[in-house]
Residue frames as qw, qx, qy, qz and C-alpha x, y, z in Angstrom:
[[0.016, -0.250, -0.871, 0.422, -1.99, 13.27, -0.90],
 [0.225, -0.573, -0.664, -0.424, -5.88, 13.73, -1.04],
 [0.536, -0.673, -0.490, 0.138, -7.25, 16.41, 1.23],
 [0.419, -0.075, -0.221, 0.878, -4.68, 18.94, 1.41],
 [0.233, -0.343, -0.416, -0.809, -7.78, 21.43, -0.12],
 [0.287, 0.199, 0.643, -0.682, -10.12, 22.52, 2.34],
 [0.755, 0.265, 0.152, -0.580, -12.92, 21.62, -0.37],
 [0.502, 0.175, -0.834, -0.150, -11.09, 18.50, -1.81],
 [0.112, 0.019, -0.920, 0.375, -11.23, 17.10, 2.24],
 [0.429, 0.074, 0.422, -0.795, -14.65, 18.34, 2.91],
 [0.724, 0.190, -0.315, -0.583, -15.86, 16.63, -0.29],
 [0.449, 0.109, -0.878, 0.129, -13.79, 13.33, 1.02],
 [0.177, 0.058, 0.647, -0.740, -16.00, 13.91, 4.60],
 [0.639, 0.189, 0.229, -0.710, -19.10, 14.16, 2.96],
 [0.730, 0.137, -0.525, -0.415, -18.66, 11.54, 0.65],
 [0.272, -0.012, -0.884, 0.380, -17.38, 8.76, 3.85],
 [0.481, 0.125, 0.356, -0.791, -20.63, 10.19, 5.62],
 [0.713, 0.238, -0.117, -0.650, -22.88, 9.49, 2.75],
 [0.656, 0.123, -0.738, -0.099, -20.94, 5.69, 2.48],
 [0.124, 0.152, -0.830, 0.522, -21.25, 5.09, 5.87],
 [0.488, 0.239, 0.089, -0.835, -25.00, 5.99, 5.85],
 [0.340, 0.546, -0.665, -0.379, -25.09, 3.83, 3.52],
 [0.671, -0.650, 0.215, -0.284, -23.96, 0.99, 5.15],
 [0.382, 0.731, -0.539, 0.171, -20.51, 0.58, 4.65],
 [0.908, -0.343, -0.212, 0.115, -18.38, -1.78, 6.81],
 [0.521, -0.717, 0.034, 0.461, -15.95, 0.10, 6.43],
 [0.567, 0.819, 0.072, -0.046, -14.04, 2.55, 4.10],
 [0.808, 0.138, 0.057, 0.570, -10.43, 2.47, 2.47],
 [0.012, -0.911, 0.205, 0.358, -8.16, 5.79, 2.89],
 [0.860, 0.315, 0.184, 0.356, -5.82, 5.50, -0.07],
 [0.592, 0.000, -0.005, 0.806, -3.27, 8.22, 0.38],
 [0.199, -0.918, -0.277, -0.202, -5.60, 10.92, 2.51],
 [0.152, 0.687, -0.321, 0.634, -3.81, 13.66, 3.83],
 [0.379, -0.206, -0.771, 0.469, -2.75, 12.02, 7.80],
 [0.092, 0.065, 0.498, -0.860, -4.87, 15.02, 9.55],
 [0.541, 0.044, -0.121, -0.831, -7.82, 14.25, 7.61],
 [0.658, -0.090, -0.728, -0.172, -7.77, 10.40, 7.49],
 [0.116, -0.060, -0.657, 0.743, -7.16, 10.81, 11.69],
 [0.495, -0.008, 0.185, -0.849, -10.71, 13.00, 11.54],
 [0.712, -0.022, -0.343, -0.613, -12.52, 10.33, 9.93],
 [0.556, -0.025, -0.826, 0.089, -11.47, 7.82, 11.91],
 [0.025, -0.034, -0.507, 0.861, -12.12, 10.08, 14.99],
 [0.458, 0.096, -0.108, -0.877, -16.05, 10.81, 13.25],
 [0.706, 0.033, -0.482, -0.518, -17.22, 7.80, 11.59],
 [0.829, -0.219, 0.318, -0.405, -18.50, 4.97, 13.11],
 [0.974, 0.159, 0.090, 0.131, -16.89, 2.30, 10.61],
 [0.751, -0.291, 0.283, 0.521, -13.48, 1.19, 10.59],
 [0.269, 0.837, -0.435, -0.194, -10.80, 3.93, 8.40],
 [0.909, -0.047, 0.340, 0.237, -8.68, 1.44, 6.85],
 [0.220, 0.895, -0.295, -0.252, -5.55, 3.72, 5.56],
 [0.893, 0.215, 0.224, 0.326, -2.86, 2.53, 2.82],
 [0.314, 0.119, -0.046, 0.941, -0.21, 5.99, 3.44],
 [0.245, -0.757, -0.324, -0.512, -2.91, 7.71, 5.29],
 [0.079, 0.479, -0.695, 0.530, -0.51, 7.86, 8.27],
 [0.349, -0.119, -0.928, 0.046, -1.60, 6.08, 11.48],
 [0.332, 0.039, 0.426, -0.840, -4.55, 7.96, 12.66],
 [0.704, -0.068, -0.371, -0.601, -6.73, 5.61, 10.89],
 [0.792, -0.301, 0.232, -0.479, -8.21, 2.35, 12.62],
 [0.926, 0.021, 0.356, 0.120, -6.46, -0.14, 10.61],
 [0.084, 0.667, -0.543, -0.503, -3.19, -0.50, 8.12],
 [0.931, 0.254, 0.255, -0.054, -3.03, -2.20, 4.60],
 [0.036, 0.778, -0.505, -0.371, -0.05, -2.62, 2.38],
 [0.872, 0.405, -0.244, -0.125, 0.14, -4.30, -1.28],
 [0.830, -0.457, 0.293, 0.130, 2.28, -7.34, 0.24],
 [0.853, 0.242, 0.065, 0.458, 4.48, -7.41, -3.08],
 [0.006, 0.900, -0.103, 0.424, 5.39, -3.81, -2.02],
 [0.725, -0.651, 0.195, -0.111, 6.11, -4.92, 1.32],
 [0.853, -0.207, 0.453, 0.155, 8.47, -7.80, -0.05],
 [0.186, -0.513, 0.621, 0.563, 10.66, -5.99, -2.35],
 [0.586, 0.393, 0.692, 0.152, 8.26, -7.75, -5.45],
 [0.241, 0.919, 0.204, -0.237, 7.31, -4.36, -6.96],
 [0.603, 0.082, 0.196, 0.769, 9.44, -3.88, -9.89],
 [0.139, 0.538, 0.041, 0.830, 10.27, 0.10, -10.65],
 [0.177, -0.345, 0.228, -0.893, 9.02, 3.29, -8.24],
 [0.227, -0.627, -0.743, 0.061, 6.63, 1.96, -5.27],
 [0.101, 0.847, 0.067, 0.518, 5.02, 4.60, -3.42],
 [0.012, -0.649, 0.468, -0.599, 6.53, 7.16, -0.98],
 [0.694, -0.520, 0.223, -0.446, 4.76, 5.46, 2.18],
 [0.958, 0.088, -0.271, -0.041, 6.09, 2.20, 1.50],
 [0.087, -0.679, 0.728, -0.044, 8.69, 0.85, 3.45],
 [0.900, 0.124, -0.401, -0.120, 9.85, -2.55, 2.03],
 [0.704, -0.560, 0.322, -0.295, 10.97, -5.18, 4.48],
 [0.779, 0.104, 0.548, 0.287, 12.96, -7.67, 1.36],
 [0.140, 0.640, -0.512, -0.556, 14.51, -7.40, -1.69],
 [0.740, 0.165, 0.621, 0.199, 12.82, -10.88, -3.14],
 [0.587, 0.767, -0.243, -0.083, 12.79, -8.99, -6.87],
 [0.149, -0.842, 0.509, -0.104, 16.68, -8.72, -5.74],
 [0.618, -0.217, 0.745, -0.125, 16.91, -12.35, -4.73],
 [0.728, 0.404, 0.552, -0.041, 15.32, -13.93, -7.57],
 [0.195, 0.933, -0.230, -0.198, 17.11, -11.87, -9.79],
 [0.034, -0.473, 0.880, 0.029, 20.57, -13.48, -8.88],
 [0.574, -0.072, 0.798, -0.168, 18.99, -16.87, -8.70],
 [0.762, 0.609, 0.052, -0.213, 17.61, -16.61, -12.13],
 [0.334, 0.839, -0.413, -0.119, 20.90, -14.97, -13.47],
 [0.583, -0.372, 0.711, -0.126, 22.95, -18.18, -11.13],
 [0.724, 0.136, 0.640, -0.220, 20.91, -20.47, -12.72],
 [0.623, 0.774, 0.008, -0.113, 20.75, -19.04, -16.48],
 [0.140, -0.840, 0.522, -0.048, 24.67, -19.14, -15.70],
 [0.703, -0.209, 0.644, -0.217, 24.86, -22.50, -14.88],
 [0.757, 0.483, 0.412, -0.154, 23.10, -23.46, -18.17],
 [0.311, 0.880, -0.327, -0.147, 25.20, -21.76, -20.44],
 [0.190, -0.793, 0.570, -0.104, 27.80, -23.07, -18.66],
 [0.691, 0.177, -0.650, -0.260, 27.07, -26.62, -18.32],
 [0.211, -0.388, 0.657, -0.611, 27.09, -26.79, -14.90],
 [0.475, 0.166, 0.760, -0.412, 23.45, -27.82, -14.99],
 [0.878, -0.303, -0.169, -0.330, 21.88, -30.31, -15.77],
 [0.370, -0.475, 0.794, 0.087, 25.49, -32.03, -15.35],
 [0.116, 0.250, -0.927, -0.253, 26.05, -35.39, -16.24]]
């Protein structure tokens, strides 16, 4: 996580300052340490919008194939997937490739 450093997070504060200033609409947390993405949402005027920045931020995002079990190998840690389509489609290929071989399909 980003932020664990007391001069990594300060530099992540000053730079969300300097985009908000700015005039951001609003700024992504991408895996900020949860007590620091919480401050900035607590400080800044625009919306925190965290992706594993726990839920002190204003808003949550998550890469939907993550979400839906699409993500082939390691997602990350935060993720918690909600499907297993890889999983699904997988057998339905393998079904289907199965079939062929077989002669199942097309049929007659």
């Amino acid at each position: 996580k980003f932020g664990k450093e007391r001069e990594e997070a300060e530099a992540i504060l000053t730079d969300a300052v300097a985009l908000e200033e700015a005039g951001c609409f609003a700024i992504v947390a991408e895996m900020v340490e949860e007590r620091l993405a919480g401050e900035l949402a607590k400080s800044l005027e625009v919306p925190i919008i965290g992706i594993g920045s726990g839920g002190g931020c204003d808003g949550q995002i998550l890469v939907s194939a993550d979400l839906i079990g699409l993500t082939l190998g390691q997602t990350p840690s935060f993720v918690k997937r909600k499907a297993d389509l890889a999983g699904e489609m997988t057998k339905a290929f393998r079904s289907y490739v199965d079939d062929v071989r077989s002669g199942r399909y097309p049929g007659k």
